[in-house]
C-alpha positions in Angstrom: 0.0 0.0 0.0 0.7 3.6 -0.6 -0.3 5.9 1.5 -3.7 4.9 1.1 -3.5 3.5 -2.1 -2.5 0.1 -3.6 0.5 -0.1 -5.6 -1.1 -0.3 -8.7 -3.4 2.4 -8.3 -0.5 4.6 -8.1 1.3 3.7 -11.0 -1.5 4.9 -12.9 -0.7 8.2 -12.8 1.9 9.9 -15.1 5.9 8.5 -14.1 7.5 11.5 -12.6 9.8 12.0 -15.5 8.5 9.5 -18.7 11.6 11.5 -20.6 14.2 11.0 -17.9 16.3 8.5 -19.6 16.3 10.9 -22.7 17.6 13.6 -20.4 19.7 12.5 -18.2 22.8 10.6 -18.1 24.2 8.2 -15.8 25.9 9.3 -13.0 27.2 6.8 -10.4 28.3 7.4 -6.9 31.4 9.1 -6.6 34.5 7.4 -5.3 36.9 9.4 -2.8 40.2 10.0 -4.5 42.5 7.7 -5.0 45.6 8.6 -3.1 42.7 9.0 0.1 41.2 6.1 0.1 43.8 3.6 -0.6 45.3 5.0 2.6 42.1 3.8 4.9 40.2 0.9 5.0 36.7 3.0 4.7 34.2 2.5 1.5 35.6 3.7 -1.3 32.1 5.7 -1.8 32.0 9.5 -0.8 29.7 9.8 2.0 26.5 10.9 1.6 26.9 12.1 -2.1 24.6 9.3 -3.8 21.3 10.9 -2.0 21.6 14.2 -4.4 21.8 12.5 -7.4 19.7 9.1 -6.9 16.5 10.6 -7.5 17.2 11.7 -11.4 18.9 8.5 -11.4 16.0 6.8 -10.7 14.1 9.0 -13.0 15.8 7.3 -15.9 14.2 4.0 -15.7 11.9 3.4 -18.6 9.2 1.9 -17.2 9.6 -1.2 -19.6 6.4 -3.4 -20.5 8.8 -6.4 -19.8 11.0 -5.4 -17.2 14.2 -7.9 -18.0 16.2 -6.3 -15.0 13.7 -7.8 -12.4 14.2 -11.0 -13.9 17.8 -10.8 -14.5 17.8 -10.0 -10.7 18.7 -13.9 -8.5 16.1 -12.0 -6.1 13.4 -11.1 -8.6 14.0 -7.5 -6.7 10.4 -5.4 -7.7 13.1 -3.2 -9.6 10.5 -0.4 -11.9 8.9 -0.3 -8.6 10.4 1.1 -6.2 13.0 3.1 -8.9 9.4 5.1 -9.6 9.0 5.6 -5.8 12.2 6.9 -5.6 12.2 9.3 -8.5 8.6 10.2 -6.2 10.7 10.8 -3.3 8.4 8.5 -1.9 11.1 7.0 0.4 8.8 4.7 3.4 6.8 3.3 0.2 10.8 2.1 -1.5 11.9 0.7 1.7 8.7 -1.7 1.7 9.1 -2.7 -2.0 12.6 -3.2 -1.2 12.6 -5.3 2.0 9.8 -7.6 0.3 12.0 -9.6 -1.6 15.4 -8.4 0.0 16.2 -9.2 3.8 19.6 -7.6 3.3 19.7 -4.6 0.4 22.7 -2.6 2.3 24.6 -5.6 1.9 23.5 -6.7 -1.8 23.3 -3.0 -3.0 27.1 -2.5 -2.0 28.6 -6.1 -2.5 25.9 -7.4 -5.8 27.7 -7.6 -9.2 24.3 -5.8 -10.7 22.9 -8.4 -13.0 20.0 -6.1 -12.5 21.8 -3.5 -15.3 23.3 -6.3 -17.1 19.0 -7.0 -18.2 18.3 -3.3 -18.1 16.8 -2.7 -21.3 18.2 0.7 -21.9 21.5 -0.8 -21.6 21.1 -2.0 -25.0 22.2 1.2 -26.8 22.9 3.3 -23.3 24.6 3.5 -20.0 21.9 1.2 -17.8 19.7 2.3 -15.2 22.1 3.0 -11.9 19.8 0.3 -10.0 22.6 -1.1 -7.9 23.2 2.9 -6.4 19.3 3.5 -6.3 18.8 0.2 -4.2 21.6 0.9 -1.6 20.2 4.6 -1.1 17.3 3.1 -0.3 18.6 0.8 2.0 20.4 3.6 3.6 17.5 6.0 3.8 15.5 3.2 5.5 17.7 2.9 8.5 18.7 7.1 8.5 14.3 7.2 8.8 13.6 4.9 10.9 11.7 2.3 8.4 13.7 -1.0 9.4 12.7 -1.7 13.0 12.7 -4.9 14.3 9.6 -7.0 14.0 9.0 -10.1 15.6 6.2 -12.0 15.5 3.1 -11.5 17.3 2.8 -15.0 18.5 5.5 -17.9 18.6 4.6 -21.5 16.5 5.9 -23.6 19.2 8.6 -24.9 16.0 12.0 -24.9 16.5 14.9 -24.4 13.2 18.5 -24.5 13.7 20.4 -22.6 10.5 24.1 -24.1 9.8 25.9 -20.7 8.8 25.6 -17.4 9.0 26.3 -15.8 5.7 23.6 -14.0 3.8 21.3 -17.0 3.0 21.8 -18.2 6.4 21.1 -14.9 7.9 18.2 -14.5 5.6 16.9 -17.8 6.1 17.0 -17.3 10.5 15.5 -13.9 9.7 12.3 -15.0 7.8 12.0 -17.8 10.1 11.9 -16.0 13.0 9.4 -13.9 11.7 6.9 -16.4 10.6 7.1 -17.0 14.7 9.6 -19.8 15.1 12.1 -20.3 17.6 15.8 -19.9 15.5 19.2 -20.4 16.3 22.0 -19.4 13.8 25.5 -21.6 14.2 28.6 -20.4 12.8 32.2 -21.9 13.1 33.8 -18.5 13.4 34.1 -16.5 16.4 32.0 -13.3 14.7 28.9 -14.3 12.7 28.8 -13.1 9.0 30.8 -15.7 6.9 32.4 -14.3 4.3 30.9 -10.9 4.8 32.7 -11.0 7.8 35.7 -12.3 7.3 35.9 -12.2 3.1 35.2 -9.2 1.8 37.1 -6.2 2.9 35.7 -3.5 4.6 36.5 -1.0 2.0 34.0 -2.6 0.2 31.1 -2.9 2.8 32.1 -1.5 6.7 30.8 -3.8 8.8 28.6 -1.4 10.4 26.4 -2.0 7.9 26.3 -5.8 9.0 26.5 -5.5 13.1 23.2 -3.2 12.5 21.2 -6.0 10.7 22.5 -8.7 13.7 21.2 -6.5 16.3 18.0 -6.2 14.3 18.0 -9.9 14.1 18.5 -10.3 18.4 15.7 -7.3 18.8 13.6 -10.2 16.8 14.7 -13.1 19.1 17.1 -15.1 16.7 19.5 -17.2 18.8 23.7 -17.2 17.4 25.6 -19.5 18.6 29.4 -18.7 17.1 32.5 -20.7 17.8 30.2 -23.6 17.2 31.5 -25.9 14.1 28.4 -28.8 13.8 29.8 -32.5 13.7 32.3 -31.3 16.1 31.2 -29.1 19.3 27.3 -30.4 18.4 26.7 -33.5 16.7 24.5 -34.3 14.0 21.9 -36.5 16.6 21.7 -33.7 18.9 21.0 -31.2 16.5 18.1 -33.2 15.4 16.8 -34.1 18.3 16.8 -30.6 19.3 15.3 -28.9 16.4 12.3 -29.4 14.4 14.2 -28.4 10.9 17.7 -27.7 10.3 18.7 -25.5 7.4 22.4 -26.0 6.1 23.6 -22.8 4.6 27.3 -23.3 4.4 28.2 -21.6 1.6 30.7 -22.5 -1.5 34.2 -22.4 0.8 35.9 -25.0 -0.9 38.6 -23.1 -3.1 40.0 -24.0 -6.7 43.6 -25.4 -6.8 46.5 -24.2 -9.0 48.4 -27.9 -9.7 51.3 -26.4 -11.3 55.1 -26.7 -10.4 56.4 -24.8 -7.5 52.9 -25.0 -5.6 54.5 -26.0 -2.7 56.6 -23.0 -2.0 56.2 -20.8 1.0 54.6 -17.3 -0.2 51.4 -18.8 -2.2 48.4 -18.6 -0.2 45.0 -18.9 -1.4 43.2 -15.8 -1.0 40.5 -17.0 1.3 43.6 -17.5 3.1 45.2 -14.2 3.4 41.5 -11.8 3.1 40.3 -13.0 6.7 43.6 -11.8 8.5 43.4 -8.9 6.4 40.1 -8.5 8.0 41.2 -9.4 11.8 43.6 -6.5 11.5 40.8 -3.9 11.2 38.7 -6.0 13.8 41.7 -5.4 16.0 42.3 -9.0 16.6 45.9 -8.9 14.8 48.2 -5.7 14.7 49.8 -7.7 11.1 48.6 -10.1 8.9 50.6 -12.7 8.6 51.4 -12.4 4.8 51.1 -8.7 4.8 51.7 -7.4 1.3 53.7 -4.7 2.9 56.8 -3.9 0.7 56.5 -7.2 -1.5 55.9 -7.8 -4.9 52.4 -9.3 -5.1 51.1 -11.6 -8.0 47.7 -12.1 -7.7 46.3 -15.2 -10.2 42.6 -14.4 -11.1 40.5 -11.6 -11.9 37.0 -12.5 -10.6 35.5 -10.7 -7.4 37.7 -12.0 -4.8 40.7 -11.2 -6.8 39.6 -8.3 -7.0 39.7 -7.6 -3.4 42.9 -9.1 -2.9 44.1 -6.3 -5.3 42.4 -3.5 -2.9 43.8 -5.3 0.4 47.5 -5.4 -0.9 47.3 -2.0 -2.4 46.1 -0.8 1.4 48.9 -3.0 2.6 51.9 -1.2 1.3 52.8 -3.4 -1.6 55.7 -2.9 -3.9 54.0 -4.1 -6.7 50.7 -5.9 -7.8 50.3 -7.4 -11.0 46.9 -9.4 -11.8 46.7 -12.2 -14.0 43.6 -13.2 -15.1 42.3 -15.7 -18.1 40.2 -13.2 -19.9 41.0 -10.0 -21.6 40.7 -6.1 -19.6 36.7 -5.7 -19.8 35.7 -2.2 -22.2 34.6 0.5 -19.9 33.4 2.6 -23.2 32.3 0.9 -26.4 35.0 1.3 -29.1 33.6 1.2 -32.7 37.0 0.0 -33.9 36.7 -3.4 -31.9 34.6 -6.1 -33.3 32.9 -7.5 -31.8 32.1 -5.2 -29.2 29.7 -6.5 -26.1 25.9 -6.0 -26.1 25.5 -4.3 -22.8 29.1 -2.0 -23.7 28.8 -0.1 -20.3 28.3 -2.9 -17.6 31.4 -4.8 -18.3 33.6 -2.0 -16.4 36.1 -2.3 -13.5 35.4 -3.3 -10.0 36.1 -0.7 -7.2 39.4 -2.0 -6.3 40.5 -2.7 -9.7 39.9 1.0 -10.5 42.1 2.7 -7.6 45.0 0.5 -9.0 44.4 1.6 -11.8 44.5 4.7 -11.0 47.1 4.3 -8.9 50.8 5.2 -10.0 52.4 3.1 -7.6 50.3 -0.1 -9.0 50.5 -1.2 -12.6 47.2 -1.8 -14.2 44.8 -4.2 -13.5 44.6 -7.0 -15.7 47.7 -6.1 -17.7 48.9 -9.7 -18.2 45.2 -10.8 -18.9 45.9 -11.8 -22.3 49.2 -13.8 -21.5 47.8 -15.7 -19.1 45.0 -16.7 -21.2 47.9 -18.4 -23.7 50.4 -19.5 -20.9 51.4 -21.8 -18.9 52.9 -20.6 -15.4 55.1 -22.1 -12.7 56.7 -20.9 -9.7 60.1 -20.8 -8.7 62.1 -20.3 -5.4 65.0 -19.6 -3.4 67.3 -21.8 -1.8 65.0 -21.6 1.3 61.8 -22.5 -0.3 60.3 -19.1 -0.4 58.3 -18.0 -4.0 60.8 -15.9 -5.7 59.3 -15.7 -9.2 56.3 -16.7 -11.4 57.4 -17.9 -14.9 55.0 -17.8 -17.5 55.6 -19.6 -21.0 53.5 -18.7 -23.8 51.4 -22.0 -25.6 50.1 -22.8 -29.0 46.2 -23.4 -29.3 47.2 -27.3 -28.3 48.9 -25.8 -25.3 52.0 -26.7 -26.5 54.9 -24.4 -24.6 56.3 -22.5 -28.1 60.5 -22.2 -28.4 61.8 -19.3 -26.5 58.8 -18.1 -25.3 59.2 -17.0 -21.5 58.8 -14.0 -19.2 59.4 -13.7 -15.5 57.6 -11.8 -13.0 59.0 -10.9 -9.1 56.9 -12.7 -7.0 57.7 -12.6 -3.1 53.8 -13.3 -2.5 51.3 -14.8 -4.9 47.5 -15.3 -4.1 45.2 -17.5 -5.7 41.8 -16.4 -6.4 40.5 -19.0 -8.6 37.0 -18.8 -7.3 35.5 -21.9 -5.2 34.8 -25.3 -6.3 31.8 -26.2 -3.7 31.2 -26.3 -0.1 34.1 -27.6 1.9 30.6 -29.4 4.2 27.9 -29.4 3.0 27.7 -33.0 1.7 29.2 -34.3 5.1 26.8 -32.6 6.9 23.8 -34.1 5.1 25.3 -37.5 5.6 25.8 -37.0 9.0 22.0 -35.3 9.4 20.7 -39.0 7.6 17.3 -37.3 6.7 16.0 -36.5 3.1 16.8 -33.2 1.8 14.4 -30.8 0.2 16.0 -29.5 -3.6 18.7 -26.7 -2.8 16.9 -23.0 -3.5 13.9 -24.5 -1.6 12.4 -21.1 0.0 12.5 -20.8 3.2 10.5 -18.0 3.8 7.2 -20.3 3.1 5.0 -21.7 5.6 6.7 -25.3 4.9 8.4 -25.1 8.1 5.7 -25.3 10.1 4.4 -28.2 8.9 8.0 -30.3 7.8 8.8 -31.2 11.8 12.3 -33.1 11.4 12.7 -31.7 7.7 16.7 -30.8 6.8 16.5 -28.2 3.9 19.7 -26.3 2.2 19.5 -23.0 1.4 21.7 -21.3 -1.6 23.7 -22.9 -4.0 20.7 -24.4 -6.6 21.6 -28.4 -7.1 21.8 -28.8 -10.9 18.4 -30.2 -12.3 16.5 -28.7 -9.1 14.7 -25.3 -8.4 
């Protein structure tokens, strides 16, 4: 409803600007400068300058017949809807469009990779839609006014659910759960909840403020964490069901990708699951180092996805002598260039994350991506010191049969390499469900649906979609 009126009713008067994305380019949320924030571990954002602009922003969607954006979006995210409150100024009225299919939109509006403007249809021959900035000032509004109390439920279903992680579907799973009037406790193996939010991404990407708020929300609603608590080892399997009505495994995809290439073994190559946590600890205050601090070293880091992205960001913030970023495909187009063919359908989205910008940017830090093409046609090994310490990467250039070609060869400094080859499944999961010895519902099952009141002794996993299921 709004403000007295259903939704629909609304939307048939005139949209506040039917010419705004004839008007008005795209303008994103400025960044701080370079040589600022690459010196702090703050978001990268300047504070408080997205609210001026997000309006007109918002003004450019086109109010599409077939809006592909919402569909393109893994949360189906009402996405005309509350960009046409917005341009409205009808801030309480966003908030509830918002929150009705996002538990979490601070968190997906900073950290998302925007498939959203990927689908936007005026992406086809224009910059997209700014949805990603419109949905984290929204996000942001709702807590600055008050729209995101807590609310628990009126009355309690006598149920009891115990959720296995506390990452974003774990969280969102508790959340909903709790809610619907069920009593929910959240376990988590580490000693602060959030999985990777916590403890993966970098907090110049999302400051956990932004998380710690939503937890206390959570406790205001009467969800239960227990951290510290790894299940099959401090609580067993048995116990957990005999305790709970349904358990909900939402583990995650923490199993990383290997490198099996010579030299793996040498000291110096962590995986980069392995070296962003204790870059995280240092800001929580837990370590005054991290352990393989990028300070003063020359930093390879092998993929180009998100997470190496962040590594990228961390060792810039670290001090690092160097950083060079290999990564299998070639430097994405930030502007469409006639002379390349063929050039991508949606020209504008394939652009530079955050952190690959300020290195960019950077002087001290070559380019992003600049061996992107290389590594696509090379094979690499490492090499070392007398001591076993990563000296070097070596990187022979192939034929299309990946056949090493006749004095081919070029060697980068390495004293630290990090692997960010993405994740190959949950490290768990599957050991957990064994353990649990009950029938599990398809992964994706919603758990937000009344099922849970009725499925006593059920074990459902959240996230991750098995392939063949919905």
């Amino acid at each position: 409803m709004t403000h007295g009126l259903s939704y629909a009713d609304a939307r048939k008067t005139a949209m506040a600007d039917p010419k705004g994305f004839m008007t008005t380019p795209r303008e994103e949320w400025p960044r701080r400068p370079v040589e600022q924030r690459v010196r702090d571990w703050d978001e990268v954002y300047v504070p408080g300058a997205l609210l001026p602009i997000v309006t007109r922003q918002a003004d450019r969607c086109m109010d599409c017949g077939v809006p592909f954006c919402h569909d393109a979006c893994p949360l189906g995210n009402l996405i005309p809807e509350w960009n046409d409150l917005v341009s409205r100024e009808d801030w309480r009225a966003a908030s509830d469009r918002l929150h009705a299919t996002n538990n979490f939109p601070e968190f997906t509006g900073r950290l998302c990779p925007a498939p959203c403007e990927a689908g936007c249809v005026l992406a086809i021959n224009q910059p997209a839609v700014t949805i990603k900035n419109v949905e984290v000032a929204i996000a942001d509004r709702a807590w600055t006014d008050g729209f995101a109390p807590p609310r628990p439920p009126d009355r309690l279903s006598g149920r009891t659910v115990a959720v296995i992680g506390s990452g974003p579907t774990g969280l969102a799973a508790a959340q909903q759960l709790t809610r619907a009037g069920h009593t929910v406790a959240v376990y988590e193996r580490d000693d602060r909840l959030g999985g990777l939010m916590r403890y993966g991404i970098p907090a110049f990407k999302m400051e956990k403020r932004h998380l710690e708020r939503r937890l206390d929300q959570m406790r205001a609603e009467g969800t239960k964490f227990r951290t510290s608590t790894t299940v099959g080892r401090d609580i067993g399997a048995s116990a957990l069901r005999a305790r709970y009505d349904a358990v909900v495994i939402a583990t995650g995809a923490t199993a990383w990708r290997e490198l099996d290439v010579p030299g793996r073994e040498l000291t110096g190559i962590h995986q980069a699951m392995e070296y962003l946590p204790l870059a995280n600890r240092v800001c929580e205050g837990d370590l005054a180092t991290s352990p393989p601090s990028a300070a003063g070293k020359h930093v390879v880091i092998v993929g180009g996805g998100d997470t190496g992205a962040d590594c990228l960001g961390t060792a810039v913030r670290e001090g690092a002598a160097s950083v060079t970023q290999l990564d299998i495909y070639a430097q994405p187009l930030a502007e469409r260039d006639e002379d390349v063919e063929p050039w991508p359908t949606y020209p504008k989205i394939y652009r530079l994350s955050a952190a690959h910008e300020e290195a960019r940017d950077l002087e001290t830090a070559p380019a992003a991506h600049a061996d992107a093409r290389l590594f696509a046609a090379s094979t690499l090994r490492f090499e070392g010191d007398e001591d076993g310490h990563v000296r070097s990467l070596h990187l022979v250039e192939v034929d299309a049969r990946r056949r090493p070609l006749d004095g081919s060869g070029r060697s980068l400094p390495a004293d630290l390499v990090l692997l960010a080859l993405g994740f190959s499944g949950p490290d768990r999961e599957d050991g957990l469900i064994d353990q649990l010895g009950l029938a599990m519902a398809p992964r994706g099952t919603v758990t937000r649906d009344a099922d849970f009141a009725t499925s006593a002794r059920g074990v459902f996993v959240a996230g991750t979609r098995r392939a063949g299921s919905r």
